[in-house]
LUMBAZA-191728 format. One line per field, with one value per residue (C-alpha): residue number from 1; x, y, z. Coordinates in steps of 0.1 Angstrom, whole numbers, always signed. Layout:
<atoms>
num = c(NUM  ...)
X = c(X  ...)
Y = c(Y  ...)
Z = c(Z  ...)
</atoms>
This chain:
<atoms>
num = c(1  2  3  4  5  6  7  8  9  10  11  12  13  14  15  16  17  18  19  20  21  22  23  24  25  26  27  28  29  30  31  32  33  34  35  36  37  38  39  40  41  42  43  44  45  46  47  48  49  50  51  52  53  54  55  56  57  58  59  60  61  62  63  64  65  66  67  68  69  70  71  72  73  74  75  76  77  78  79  80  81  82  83  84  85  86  87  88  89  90  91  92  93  94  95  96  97  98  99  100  101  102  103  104  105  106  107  108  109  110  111  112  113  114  115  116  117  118  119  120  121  122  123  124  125  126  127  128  129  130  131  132  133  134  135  136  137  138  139  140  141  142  143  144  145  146  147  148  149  150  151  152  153  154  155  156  157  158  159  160  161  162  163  164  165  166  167  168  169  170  171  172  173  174  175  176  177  178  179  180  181  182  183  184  185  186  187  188  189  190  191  192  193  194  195  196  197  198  199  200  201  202  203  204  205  206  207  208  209  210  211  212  213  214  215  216  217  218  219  220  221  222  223  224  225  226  227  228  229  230  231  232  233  234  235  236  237  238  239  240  241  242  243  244  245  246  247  248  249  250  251  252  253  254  255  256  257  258  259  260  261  262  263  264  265  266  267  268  269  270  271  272  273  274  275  276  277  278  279  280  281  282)
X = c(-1654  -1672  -1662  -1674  -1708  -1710  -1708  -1736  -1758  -1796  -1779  -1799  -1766  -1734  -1703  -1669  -1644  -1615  -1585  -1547  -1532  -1492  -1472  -1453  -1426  -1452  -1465  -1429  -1418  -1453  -1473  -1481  -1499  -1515  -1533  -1541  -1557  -1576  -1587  -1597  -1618  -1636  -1645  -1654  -1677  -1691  -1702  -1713  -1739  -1750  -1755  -1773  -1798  -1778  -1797  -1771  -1736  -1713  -1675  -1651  -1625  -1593  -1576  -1552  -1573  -1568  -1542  -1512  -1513  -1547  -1552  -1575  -1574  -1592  -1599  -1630  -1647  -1650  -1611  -1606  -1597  -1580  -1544  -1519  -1522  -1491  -1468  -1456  -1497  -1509  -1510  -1533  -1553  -1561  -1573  -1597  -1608  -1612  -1640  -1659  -1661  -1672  -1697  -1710  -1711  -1732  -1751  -1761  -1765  -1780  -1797  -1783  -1777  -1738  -1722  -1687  -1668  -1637  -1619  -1587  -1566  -1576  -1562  -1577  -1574  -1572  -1546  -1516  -1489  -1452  -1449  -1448  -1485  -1485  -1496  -1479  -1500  -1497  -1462  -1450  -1470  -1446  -1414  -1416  -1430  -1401  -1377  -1389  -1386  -1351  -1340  -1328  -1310  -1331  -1359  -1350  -1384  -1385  -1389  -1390  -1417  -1435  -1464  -1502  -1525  -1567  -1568  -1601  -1605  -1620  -1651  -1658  -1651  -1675  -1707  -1700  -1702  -1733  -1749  -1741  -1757  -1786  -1789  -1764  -1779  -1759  -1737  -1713  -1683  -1680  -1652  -1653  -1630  -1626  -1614  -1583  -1550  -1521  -1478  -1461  -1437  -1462  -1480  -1442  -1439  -1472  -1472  -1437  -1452  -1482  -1455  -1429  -1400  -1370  -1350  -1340  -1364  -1341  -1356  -1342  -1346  -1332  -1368  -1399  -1428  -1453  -1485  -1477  -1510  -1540  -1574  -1610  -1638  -1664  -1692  -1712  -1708  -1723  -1753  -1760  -1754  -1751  -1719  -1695  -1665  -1668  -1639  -1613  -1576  -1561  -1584  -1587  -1548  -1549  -1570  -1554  -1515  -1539  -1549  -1517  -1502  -1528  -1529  -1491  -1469  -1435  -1432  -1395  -1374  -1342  -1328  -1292  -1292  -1298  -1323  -1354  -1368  -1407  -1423  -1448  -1484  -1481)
Y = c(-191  -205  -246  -233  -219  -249  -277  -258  -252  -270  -280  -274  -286  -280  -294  -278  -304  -295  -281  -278  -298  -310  -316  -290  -288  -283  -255  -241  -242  -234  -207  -183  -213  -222  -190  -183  -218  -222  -188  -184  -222  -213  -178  -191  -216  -200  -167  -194  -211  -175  -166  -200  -197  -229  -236  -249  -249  -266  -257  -282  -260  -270  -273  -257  -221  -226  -202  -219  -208  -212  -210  -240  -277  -292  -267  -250  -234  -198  -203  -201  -156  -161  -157  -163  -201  -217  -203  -233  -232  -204  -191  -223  -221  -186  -188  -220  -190  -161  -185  -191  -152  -149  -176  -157  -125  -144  -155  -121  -103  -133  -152  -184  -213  -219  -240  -245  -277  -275  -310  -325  -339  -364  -401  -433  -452  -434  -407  -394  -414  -409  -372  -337  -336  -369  -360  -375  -408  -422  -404  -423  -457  -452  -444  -476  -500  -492  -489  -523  -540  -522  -535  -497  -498  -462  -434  -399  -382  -343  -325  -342  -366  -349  -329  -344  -349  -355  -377  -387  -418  -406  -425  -414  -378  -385  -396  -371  -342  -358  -357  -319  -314  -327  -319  -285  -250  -224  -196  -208  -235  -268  -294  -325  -349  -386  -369  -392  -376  -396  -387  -382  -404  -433  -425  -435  -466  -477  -481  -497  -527  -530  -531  -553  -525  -538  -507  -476  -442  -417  -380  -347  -322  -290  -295  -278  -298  -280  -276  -284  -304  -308  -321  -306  -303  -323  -309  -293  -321  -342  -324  -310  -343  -368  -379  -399  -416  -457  -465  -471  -452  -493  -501  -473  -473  -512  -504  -476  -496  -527  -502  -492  -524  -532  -504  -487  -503  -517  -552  -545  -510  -499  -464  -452  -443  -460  -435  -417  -383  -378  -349  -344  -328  -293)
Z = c(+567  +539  +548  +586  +570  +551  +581  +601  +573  +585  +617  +649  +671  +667  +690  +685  +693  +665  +674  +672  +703  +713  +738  +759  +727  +702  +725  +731  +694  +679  +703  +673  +654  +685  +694  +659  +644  +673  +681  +643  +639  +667  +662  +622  +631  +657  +640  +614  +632  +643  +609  +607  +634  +652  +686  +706  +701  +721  +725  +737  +763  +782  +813  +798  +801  +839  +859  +871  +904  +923  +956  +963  +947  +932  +904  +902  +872  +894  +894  +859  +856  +892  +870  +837  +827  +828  +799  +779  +769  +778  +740  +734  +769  +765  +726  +742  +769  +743  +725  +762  +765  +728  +736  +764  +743  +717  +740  +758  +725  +702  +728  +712  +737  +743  +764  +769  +783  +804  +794  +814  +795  +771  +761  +743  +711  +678  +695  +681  +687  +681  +671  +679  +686  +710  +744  +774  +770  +732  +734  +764  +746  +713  +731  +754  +726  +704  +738  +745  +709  +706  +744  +751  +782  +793  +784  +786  +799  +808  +838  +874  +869  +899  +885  +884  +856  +852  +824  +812  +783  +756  +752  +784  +775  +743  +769  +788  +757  +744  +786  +783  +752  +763  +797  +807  +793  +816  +805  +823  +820  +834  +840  +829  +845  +853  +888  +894  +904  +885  +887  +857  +871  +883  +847  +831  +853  +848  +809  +813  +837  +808  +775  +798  +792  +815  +809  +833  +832  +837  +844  +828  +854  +831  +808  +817  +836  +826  +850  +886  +895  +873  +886  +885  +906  +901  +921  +893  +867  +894  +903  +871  +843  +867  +854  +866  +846  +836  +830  +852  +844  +844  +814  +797  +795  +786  +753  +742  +743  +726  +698  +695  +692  +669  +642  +649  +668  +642  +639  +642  +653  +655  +666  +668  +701  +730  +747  +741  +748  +761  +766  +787  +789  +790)
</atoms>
């Protein structure tokens, strides 16, 4: 509490964008940790900028805080109670949602101005790559790279391949915070989203055109898939901020295997088997 107390001291605005993130196996093998590390940061350093007198704070949601059944699709933010997230992450989905309803409580009895942002999921240089924390982009970027380097014959990824993702580059997510802070006021959430609609299995293909990877994807339908189909609504980001995504999903996905390349990619690999496991988004 004391380091939370510390970062807000003489701030007027505060954005809450830390958090402990993974994969689907991080979220199977780690749910406790999940709930708990980001339930507590957020509760810390939002009773913290109370005690501070912050004026606006802004906390950085999920996707994953969405049910993972709805009725209608698109996703839209009066869906987000309408059910149980989807259980590889709900632990880390509904710790993201216990902070929107303290925010709101805050809010009602402090009168301090929170916001809360409803992110897809995220991808873009800088990301983790090649461990239990790498979401389905950077870890699908490291597993081909060294696939490709090695010449493995195939890449084991989990599930079907079938189910949808958002994703959103990250220096568009970053505009899109800093538009909020400025511009969105309102108790309650709002989804972010580049508002494209993307396979798993085209997402797979797709980074093995860009890193030239010959070999076979082969698709492990005994492991989970996670969410069926993730994309937002749009409507209120649009009339409230404005906002509408720059960069195209090609690009984005072009810089982030560049940085990669750049600042993590081996010169030279070699495994002992001649596949690779990825798992997915959760």
């Amino acid at each position: 509490m004391s380091d939370c107390q510390s970062a807000v001291a003489g701030q007027d605005i505060v954005i809450h964008a830390a958090g402990k993130v993974g994969g689907i196996e991080a979220n199977r093998t780690k749910p406790g940790e999940f709930f708990y590390q980001n339930a507590l940061m957020g509760m810390n350093l939002l009773e913290a900028a109370r005690l501070a007198k912050v004026e606006k704070f802004v906390q950085i949601g999920t996707v994953c805080s969405y049910p993972k059944h709805i009725a209608r699709f698109p996703y839209h933010e009066s869906d987000l109670w309408n059910g149980y997230p989807e259980e590889t992450n709900a632990p880390y989905g509904l710790a993201k949602k216990a902070l929107l309803t303290m925010g709101q409580s805050y809010r009602s009895q402090y009168g301090i101005n929170i916001i809360h942002l409803l992110l897809v999921n995220m991808y873009g240089p800088g990301d983790h790559f090649g461990s239990i924390e790498a979401h389905v982009i950077p870890s699908l970027v490291d597993r081909f790279y060294k696939a490709h380097i090695n010449r493995d014959a195939e890449i084991v990824c989990w599930g079907t391949g079938s189910p949808t993702r958002d994703f959103l580059y990250v220096e568009d997510a970053a505009a899109a915070i800093a538009m909020a802070t400025e511009r969105y006021n309102q108790t309650d959430p709002i989804n972010i989203t580049a508002g494209r609609e993307i396979s798993i299995e085209q997402l797979a293909a797709t980074i093995a055109r860009h890193i030239g990877y010959q070999g076979q994807i082969v698709w492990d339908i005994s492991k989970p898939d996670g969410q069926p189909r993730r994309l937002f609504d749009t409507t209120l980001a649009n009339k409230t901020l404005g906002w509408q995504t720059q960069t195209s999903f090609d690009q984005g996905l072009k810089n982030t295997i560049n940085w990669y390349i750049k600042h993590i990619a081996p010169q030279n690999v070699s495994t002992p088997a001649s596949s690779v496991t990825v798992s997915p988004e959760p």
